[in-house]
Backbone bond lengths (Angstrom), bond angles and torsions (degrees), N, CA, C in turn:
res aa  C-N    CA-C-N  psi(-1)  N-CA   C-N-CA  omega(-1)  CA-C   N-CA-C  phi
1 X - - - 1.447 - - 1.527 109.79 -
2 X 1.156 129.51 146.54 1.262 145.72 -174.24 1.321 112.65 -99.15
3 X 1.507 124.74 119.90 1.509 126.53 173.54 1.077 109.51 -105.04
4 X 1.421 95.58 128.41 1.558 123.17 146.59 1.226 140.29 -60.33
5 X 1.639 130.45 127.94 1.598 122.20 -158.03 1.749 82.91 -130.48
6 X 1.673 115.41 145.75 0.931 108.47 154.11 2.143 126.43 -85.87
7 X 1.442 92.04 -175.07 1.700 92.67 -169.01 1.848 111.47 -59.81
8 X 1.368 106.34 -13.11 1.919 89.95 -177.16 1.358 91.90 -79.98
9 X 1.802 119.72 -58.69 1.728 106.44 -172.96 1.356 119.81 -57.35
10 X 1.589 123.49 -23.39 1.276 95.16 165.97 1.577 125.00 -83.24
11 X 1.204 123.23 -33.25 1.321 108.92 166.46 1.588 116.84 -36.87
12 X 1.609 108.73 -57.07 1.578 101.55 -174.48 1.940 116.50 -63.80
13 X 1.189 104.53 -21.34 1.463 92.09 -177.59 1.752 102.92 -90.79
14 X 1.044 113.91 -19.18 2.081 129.35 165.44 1.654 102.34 -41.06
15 X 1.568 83.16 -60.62 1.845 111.57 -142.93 1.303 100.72 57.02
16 X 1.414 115.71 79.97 1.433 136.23 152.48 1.236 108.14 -158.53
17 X 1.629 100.96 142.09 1.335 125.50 -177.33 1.743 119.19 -28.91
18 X 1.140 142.17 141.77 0.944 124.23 179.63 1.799 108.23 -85.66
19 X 1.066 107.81 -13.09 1.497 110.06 -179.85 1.227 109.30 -80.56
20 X 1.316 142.53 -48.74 1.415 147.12 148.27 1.264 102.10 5.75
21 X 2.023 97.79 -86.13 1.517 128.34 -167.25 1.641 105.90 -46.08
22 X 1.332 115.69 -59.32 1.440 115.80 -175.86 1.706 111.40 -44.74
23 X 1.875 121.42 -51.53 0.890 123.51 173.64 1.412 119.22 -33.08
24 X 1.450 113.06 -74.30 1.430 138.97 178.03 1.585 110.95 -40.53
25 X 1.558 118.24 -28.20 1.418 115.43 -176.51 1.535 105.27 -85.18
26 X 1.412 117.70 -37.21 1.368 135.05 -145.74 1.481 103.15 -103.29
27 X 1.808 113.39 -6.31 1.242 113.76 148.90 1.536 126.76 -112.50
28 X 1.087 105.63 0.08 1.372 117.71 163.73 1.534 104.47 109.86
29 X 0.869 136.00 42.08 1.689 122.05 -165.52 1.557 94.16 -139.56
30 X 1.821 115.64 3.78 1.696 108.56 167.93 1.642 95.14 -128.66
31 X 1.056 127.23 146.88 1.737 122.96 161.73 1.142 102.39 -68.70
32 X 1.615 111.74 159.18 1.568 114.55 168.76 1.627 89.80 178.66
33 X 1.292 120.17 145.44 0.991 144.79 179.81 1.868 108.26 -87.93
34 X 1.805 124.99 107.47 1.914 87.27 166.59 1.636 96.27 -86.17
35 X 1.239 86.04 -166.72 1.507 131.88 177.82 1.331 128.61 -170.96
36 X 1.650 105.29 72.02 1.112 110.27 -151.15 0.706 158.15 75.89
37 X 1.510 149.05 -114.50 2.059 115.82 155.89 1.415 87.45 -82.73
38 X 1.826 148.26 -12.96 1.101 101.28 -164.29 1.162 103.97 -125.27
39 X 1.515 113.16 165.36 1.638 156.49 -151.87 2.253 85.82 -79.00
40 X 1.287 124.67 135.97 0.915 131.59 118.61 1.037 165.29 -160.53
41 X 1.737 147.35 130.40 0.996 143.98 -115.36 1.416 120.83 -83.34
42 X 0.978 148.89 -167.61 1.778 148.63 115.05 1.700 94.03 -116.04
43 X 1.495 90.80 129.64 1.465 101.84 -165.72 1.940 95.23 -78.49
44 X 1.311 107.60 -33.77 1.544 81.57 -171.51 1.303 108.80 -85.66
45 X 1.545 143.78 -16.84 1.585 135.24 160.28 1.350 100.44 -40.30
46 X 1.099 108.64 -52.60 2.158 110.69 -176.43 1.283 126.87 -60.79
47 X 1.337 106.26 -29.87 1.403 127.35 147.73 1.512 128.99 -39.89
48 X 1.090 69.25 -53.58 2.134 86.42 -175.77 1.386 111.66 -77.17
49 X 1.417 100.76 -45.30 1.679 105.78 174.20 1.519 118.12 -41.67
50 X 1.133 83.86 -58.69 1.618 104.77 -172.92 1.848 110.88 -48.32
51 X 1.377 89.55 -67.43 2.059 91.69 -178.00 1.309 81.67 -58.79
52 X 1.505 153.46 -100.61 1.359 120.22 -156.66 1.068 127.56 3.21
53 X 1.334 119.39 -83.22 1.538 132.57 -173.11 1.884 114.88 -46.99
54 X 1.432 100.68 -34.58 1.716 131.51 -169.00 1.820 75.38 -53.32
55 X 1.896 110.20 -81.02 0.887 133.36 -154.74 1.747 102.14 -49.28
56 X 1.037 101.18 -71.39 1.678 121.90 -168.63 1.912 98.74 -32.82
57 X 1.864 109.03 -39.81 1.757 111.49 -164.71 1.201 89.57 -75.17
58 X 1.615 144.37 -58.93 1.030 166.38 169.39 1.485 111.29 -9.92
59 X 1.457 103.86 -64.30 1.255 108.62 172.76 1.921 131.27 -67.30
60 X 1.067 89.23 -49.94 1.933 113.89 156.60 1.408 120.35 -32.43
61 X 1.235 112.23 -28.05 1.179 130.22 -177.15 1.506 120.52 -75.01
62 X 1.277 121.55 113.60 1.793 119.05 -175.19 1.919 92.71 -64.78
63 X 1.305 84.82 150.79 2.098 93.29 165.54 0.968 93.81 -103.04
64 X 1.465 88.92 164.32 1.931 123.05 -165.22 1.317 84.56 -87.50
């Protein structure tokens, strides 16, 4: 079974802002499940998202 964390524990287990995170969900660029007013995560989809994005800027990038 897959757990769900809401937006303060994941920020604290992130260490990122929770306002960031909310942004990023609420425009679509983090998964998150609501339930009502609230936001919640699966920390490792967010995980993944994220090095995606890590990877994806990384690459985008001209070399020196």
């Amino acid at each position: 079974m897959t757990s769900l964390m809401t937006l303060p524990r994941l920020a604290f287990v992130l260490r990122l802002p929770r306002k960031w995170l909310r942004q990023e969900a609420v425009a679509g660029r983090l998964p998150y499940l609501r339930v009502g007013k609230k936001l919640l995560f699966n920390l490792k989809a967010v995980q993944e998202s994220l090095a995606e994005r890590a990877a994806a800027a990384r690459s985008a990038r001209p070399e020196a």
